[in-house]
NURO-651340 format. One record per residue: residue in one letter; z, x, y of N, C-alpha, C in turn. Coordinates in steps of 0.001 Angstrom, whole numbers, plus 500000, padded with zeros to 6 digits. Example, Ala and Ser with C-alpha at 12.3 -4.5 7.8 and 13.67 -1.06 7.14 Angstrom:
A507800513190494310507800512300495500507800513200496700/S507080512850497750507140513670498940507870512900500030/
end
This chain:
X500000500848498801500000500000500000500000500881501245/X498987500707502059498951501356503382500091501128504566/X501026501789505066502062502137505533501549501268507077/X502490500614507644502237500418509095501952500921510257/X502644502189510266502651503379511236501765504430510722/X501357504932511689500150506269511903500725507663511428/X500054508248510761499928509343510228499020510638511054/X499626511089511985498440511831512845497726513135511901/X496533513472511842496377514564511510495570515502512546/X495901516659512570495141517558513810494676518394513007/X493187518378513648491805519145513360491719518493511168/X490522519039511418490203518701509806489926519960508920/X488938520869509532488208522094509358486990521752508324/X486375523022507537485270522342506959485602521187506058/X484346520350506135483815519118505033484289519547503815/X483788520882503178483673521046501399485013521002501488/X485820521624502424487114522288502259488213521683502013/X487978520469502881488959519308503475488935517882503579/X487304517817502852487641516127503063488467515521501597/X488048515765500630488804514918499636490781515054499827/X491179515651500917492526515905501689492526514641502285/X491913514720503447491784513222504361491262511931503629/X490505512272502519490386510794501838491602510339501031/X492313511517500486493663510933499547494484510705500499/X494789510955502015495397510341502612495434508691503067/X493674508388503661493502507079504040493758506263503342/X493765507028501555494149505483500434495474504986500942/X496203505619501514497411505474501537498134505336502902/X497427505656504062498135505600505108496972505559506249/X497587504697507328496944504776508292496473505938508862/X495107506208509487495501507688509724494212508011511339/X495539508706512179494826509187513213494589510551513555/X493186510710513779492784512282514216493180512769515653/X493533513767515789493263514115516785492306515429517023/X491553515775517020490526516796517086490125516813518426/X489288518437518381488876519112519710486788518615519604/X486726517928518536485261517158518453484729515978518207/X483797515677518528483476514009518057483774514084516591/X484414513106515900484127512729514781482935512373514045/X482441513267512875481413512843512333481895512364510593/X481815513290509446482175512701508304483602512012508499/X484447512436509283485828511997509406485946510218509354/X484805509871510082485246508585510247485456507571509315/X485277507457508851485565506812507185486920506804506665/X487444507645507345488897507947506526490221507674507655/X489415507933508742490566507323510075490136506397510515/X490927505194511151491513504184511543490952504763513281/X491258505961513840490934506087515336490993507715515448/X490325507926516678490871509690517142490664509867518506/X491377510832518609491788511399519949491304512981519976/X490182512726521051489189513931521303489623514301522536/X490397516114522571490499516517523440490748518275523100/X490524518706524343490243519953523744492068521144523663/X491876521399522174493237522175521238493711523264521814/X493045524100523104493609525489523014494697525554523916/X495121524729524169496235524913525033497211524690524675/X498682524940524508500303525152523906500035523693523809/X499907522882524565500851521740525024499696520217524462/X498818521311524118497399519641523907497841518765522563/X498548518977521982498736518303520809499972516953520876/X500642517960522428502155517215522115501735515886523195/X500793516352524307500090515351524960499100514402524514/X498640514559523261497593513293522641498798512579521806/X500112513439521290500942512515520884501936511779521419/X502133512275522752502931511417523330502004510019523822/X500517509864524125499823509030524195499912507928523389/X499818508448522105499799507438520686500985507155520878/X502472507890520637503389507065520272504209505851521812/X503622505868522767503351505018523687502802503720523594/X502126503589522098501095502724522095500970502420520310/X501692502720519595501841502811518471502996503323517780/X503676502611516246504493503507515820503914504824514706/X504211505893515556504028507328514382504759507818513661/X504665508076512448505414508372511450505329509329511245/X504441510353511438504737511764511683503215512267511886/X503093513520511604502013514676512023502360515877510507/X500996516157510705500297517246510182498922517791510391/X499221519108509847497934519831510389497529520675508688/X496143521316508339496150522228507380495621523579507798/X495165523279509952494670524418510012495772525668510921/X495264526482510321495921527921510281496501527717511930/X495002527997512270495317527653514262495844526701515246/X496205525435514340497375524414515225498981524399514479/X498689525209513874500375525366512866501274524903513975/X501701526176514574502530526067515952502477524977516814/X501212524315517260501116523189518570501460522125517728/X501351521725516636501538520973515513502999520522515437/X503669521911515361505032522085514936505599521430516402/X505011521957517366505843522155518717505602520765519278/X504882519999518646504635518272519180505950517452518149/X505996517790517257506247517311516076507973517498516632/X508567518352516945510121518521517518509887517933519328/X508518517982519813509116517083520958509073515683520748/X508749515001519867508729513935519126509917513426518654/X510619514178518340512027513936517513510834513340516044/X509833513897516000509249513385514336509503514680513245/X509508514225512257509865515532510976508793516481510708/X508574517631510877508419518678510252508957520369510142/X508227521066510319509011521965510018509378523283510490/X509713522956511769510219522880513181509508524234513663/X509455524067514996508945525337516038508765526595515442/X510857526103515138510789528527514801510167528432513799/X510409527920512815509267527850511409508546528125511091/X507360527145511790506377527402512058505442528800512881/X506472529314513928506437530500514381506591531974513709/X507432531164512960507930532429511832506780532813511253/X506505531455510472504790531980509428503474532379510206/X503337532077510991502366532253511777502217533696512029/X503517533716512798503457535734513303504086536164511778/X502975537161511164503397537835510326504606539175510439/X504480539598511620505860540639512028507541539473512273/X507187538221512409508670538018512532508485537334511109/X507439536189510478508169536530508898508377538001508510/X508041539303508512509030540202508133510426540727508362/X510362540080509569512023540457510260513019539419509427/X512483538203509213512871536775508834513304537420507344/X512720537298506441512599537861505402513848539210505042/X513613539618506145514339541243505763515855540773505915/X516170540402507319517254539541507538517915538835506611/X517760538362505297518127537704504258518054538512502769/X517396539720502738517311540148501534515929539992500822/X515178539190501130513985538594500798512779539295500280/X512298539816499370511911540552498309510244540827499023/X510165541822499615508894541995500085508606543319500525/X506609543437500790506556545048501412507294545459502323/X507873546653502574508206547491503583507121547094504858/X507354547046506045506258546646507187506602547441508531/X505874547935509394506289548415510334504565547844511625/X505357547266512499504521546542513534504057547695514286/X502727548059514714502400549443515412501473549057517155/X501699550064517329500875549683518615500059551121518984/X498732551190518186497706551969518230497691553236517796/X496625553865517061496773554681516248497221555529515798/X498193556664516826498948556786516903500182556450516160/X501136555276516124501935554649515702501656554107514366/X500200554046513971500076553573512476499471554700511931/X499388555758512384499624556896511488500942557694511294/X501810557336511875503266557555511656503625556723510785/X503617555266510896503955554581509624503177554640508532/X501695554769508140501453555153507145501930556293506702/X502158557750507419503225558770506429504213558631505809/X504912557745506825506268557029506414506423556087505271/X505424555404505202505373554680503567504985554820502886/X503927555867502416503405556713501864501955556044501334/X501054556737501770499893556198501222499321555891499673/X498629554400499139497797553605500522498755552252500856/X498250552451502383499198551362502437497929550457503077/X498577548657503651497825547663503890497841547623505540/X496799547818506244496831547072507580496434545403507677/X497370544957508726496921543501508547497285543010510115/X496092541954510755497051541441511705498172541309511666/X498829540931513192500074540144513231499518539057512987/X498623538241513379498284536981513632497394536447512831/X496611536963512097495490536754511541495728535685509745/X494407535472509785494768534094508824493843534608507556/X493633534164506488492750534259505202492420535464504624/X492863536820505013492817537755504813491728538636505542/X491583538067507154490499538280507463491266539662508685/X490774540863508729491249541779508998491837542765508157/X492210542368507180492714543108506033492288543800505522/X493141544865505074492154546287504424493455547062503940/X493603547748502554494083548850501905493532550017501961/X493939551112503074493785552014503255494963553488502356/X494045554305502168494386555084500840494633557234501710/X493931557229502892494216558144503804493828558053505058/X494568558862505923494225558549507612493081558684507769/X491347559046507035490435558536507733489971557216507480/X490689556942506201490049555522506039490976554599507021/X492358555014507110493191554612508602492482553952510054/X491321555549510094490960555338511528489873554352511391/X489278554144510367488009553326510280488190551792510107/X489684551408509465490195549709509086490547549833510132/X491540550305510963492625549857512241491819548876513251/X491180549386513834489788548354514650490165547107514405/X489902547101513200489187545622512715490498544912512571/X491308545070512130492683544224512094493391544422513798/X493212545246514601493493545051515747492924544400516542/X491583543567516121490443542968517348490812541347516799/X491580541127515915492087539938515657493140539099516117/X492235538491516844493352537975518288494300536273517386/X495399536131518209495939534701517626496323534647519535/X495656533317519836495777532760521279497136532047521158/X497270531320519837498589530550519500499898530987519678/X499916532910519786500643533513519854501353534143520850/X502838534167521221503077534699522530502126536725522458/X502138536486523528501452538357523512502707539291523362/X501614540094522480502758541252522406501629542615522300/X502882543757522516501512544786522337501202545525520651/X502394544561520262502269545489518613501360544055517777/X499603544465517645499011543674517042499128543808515414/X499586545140515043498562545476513381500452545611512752/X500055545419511778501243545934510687500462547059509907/X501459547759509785501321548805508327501969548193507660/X501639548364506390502742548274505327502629548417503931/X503496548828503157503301549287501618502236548264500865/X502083548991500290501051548605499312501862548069497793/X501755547136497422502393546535496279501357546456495372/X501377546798493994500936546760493352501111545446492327/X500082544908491818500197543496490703499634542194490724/X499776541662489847498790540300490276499331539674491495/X498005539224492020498708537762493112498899536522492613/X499492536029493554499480534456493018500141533879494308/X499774532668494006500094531430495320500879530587495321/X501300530217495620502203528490495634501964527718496409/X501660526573496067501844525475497067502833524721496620/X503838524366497628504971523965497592505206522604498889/X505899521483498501506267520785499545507592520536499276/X507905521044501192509490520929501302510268519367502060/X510919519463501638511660517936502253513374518571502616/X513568518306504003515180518638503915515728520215503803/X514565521158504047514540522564503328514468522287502063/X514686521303501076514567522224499775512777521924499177/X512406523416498351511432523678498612510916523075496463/X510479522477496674509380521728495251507848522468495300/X508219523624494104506477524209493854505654523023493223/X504647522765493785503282521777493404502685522899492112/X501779523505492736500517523945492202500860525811492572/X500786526348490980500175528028491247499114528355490777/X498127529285491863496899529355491309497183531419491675/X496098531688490429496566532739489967494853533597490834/X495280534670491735493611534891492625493137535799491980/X491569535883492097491103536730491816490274537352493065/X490114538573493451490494539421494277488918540663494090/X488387540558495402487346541888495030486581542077496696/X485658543353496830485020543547497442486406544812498082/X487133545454497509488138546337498206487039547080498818/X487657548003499853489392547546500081489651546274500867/X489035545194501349489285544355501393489943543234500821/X490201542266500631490773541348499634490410540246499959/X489259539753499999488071538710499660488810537894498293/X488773536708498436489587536340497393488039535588496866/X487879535877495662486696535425494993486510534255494102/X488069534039494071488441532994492486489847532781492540/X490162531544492334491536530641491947491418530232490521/X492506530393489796492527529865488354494061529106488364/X494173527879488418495441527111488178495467526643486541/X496813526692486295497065525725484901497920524771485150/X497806523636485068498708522236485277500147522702485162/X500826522964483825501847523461483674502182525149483596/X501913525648484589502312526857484304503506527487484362/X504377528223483420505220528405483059505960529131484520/X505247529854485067505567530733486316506145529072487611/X506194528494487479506446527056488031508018527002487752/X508541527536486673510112527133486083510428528177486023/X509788529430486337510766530972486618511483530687487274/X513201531352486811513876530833488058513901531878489136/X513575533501488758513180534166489550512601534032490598/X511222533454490303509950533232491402510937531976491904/X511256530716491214512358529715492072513049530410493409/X513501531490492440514795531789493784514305532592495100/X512829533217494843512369533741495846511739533053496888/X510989532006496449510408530963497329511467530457498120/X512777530073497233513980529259497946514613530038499519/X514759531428498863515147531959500297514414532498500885/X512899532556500308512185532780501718511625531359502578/X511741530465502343511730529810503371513437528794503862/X514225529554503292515386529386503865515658530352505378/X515333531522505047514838532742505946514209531933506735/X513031531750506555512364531431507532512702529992508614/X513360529330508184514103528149508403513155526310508428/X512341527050507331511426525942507116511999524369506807/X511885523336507430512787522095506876511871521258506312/X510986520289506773509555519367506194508253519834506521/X507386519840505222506063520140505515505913520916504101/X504851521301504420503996521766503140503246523842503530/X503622524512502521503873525759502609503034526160501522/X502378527184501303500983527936500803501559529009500593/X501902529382499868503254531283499929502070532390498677/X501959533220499056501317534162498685502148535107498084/X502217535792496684502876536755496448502146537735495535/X502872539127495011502760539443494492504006540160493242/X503435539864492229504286539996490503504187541768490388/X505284541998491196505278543482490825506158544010490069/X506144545331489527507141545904488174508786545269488622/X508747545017489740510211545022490059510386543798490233/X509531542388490262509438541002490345508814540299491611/X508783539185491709508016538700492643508686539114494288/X506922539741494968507077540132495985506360538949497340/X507308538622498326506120537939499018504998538442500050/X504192538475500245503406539151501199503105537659502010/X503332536548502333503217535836503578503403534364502835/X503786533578504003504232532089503842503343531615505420/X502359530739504853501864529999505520502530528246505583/X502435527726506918502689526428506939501684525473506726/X500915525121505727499887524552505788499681525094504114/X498600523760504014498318523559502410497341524686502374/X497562525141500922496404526067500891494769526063500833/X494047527071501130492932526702501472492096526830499988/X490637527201500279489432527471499059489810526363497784/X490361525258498168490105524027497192491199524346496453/X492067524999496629492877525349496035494097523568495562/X494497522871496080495501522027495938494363520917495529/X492803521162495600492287520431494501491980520793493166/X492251521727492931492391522076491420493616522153491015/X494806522337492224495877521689491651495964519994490745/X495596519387491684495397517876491173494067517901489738/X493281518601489724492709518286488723493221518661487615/X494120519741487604494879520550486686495987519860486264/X496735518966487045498241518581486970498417517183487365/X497235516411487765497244514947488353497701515030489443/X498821515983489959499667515411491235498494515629492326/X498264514830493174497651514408494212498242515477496054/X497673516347496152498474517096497231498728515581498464/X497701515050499026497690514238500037498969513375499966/X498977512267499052500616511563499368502103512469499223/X501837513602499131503095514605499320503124515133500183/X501938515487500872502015516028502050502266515112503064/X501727513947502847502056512486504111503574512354504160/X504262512033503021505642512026502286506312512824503564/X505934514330503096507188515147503246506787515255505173/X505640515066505784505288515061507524505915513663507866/X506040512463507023506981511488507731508015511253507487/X508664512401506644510420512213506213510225511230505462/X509806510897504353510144509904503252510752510918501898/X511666509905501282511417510415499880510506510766499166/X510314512040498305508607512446497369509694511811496262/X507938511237495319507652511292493908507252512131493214/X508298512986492689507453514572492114508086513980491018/X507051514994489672507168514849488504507886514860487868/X508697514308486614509985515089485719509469516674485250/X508295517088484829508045517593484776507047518918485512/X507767520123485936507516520629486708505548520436486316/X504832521001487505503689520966487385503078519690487012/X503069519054486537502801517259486451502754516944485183/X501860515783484981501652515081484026500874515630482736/X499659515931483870498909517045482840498788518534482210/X498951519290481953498058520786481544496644520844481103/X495991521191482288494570521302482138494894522746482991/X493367523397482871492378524429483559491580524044484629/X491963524428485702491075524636486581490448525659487609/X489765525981487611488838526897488353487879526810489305/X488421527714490116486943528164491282486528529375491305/X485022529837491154484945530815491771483393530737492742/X483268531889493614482129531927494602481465532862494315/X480160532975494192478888534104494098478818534541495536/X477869535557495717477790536556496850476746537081496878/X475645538173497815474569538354498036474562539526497135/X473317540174496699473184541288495525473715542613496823/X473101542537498134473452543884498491473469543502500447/X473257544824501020473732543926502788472535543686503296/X472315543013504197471506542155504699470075541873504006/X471132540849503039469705540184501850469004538862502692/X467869538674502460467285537764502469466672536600501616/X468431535527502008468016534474501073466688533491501273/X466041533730499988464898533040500455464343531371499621/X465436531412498834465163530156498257466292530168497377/X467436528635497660468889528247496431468342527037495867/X468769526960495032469084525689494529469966525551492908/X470340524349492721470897524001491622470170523674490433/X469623524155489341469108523741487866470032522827486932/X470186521603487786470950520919487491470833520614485412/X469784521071484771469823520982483430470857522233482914/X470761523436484002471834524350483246472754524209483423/X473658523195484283474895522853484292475537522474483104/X476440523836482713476981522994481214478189522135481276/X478741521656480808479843520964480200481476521174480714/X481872520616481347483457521254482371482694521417483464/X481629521310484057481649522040485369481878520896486203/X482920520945487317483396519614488372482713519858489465/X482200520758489461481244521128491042480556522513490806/X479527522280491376478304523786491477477739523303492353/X477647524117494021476993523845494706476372524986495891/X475256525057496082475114526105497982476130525931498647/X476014527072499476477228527194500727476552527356501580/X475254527870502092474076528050503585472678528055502891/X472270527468503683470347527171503378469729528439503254/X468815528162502293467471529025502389467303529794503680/X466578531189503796466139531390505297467272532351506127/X468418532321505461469802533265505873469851534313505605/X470157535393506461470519536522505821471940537054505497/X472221537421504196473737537416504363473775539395503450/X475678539570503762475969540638503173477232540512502580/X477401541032501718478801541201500761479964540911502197/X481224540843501421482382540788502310482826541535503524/X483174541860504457483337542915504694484884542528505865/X485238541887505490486945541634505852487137540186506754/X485947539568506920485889538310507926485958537178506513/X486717536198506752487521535215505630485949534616505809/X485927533782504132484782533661503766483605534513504090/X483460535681504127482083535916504891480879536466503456/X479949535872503777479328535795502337479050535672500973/X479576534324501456479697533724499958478230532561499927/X477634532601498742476637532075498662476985530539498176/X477676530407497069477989529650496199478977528966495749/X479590528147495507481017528009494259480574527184493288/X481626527508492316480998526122491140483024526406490473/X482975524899489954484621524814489838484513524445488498/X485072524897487472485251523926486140486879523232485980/X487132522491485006488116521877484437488114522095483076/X488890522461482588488718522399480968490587522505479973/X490288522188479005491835522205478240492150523711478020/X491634524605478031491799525965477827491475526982479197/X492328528086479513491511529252480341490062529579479956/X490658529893479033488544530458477981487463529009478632/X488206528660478400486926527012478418486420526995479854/X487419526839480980487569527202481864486772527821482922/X487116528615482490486160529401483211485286529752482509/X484765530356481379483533529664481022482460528895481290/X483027527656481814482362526579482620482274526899483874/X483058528028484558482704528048485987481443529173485761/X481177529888485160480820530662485051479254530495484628/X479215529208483847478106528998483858477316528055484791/X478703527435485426477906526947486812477810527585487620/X478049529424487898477337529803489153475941530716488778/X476160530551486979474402531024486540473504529968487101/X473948528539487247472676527662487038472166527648488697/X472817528244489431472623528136490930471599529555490878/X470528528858491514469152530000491263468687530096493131/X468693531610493200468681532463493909467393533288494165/X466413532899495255465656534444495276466434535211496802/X466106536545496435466482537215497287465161538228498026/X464861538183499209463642538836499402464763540508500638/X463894541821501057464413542367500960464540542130502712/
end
């Protein structure tokens, strides 16, 4: 049953990325946009929107003080990286639930989640905030090489680079320093150094109610194009056992206790190192690359009415069983250009070679493009994805695998 009061959501971001998000919401709740553009696929799924332009501290808390003038709102959410904060900062002048200013501030600036973090004990790289080359060649001696440069501010791993000695130092620093966050008060220390952790990654999506923090969905990444970290592939299992570690439990718990996260929905990134789970960042916002839809295909649970749930202070319906109902396989992964500046000259889908499990195989840019491997800008050249579902890993991916054969490619030079 659709709820009486409005559900705001700010910005949408891409279509592939984000609409089946905003459609599991409208089943269920009224729902108003507020975006910095006309509405185009959106409309279908909202009730109304409010077009005005996002870059300013205060534009979010002013389209909501409009609405709730004129309507009852039941809360706000956002999934993009870049209204976290204005999001947060409408949402406490509201007296509406989420997951408040500093919070939100915290995740955002990656140097104060490290302070946040450290402050509590909180199981993560060594980090030291630098201010020009100079200063991050002192901290790389100091932590001993290779270590990771990364924005302060920066989102999807875009700036990022594992550097292994000071010339490869002087050649990443640039690029993680030209990565601006406007959202952010200024400071002059843009880049972090920091240790290099070794081990698998993995993700969480988690929704919190009240601070306490309920893991949804872990998807396990797969990782390439170093030294960058282009994330190439998500593999979730409905029930995965790493869901009821109480280890990984207890790390999620106080890092966003640290951080002082109360309602909303959190994307936490870590890494499984010899010594146990490490976090390398807590985002406020659901995770991205389809990720909390292969949660749901994997586990039934539905990210959208948990995320509405926990942005209007209601009680959640989470599972008896951690991870949900189901244990299934699900997978994404994305293809990429053979070499740098290829010329795509003709995609398409052979929709007869699509085998069996595959939930999606599709283009990502038309014919006529020229593209190149990764080279530290989030998404940047990806041709393709194709997602399977299946009762097994093997099966699994398998099926993804043969849906990014059936996606046919010329490349001219």
């Amino acid at each position: 049953m659709r709820d009486d009061g409005l559900l705001v959501v700010v910005a949408t971001g891409p279509r592939l990325y984000r609409e089946y998000l905003l459609r599991s919401l409208s089943e269920h709740r009224r729902v108003h946009l507020v975006t910095d553009r006309a509405p185009d696929w959106e409309c279908r799924y909202v009730d109304d929107a409010t077009v005005l332009p996002l870059d300013g501290p205060d534009a979010v808390t002013t389209a909501l003080r409009g609405l709730v003038a004129r309507h009852v709102v039941r809360g706000v959410l956002t999934w993009s990286e870049a209204r976290v904060v204005a999001t947060a900062a409408a949402a406490d002048a509201l007296q509406l639930p989420g997951p408040g200013l500093r919070a939100a501030v915290n995740c955002r600036d990656k140097a104060r989640t490290r302070a946040a973090l450290a402050a509590r004990g909180v199981p993560q790289p060594a980090s030291v905030p630098v201010t020009g080359p100079a200063q991050a060649r002192a901290a790389a001696q100091r932590l001993g090489y290779p270590v990771v440069v990364k924005p302060r501010g920066g989102a999807a791993s875009d700036g990022v680079a594992v550097v292994r000695d000071a010339d490869e130092l002087e050649v990443h620093l640039p690029a993680s320093d030209g990565v601006t966050a406007p959202d952010l008060p200024a400071t002059d220390a843009t880049v972090l150094v920091e240790e290099f952790v070794r081990g698998p990654e993995i993700s969480v999506d988690a929704v919190v109610r009240s601070g306490r923090v309920h893991p949804v969905y872990l998807a396990h990444k797969e990782i390439g194009y170093a030294p960058h970290f282009e994330e190439t592939g998500h593999v979730v299992q409905g029930r995965d056992p790493l869901l009821s570690d109480p280890v990984l439990r207890s790390v999620l718990d106080e890092a966003h206790a640290a951080l002082g996260f109360r309602d909303g929905w959190t994307h936490t990134e870590l890494r499984l190192s010899d010594t146990g789970p490490r976090v390398i960042e807590v985002n406020a916002r659901l995770g991205g690359d389809l990720i909390p839809h292969l949660g749901e295909r994997a586990s039934g649970i539905a990210a959208g009415p948990l995320a509405a749930a926990a942005a209007c202070g209601e009680d959640l319906e989470l599972p008896v069983v951690p991870g949900g109902a189901t244990d299934r396989w699900a997978a994404v992964r994305f293809a990429y250009p053979p070499g740098s500046d290829a010329l795509l000259e003709s995609v398409e889908v052979d929709e007869g070679a699509v085998p069996a499990g595959v939930d999606l195989v599709m283009p990502l840019v038309p014919a006529g493009v020229r593209m190149s491997p990764p080279s530290g800008a989030v998404m940047d050249g990806r041709v393709a994805l194709a997602i399977g579902v299946a009762d097994s890993r093997t099966a699994c991916l398998d099926a993804v695998d043969g849906g990014l054969a059936a996606v046919r490619c010329r490349w001219g030079a």
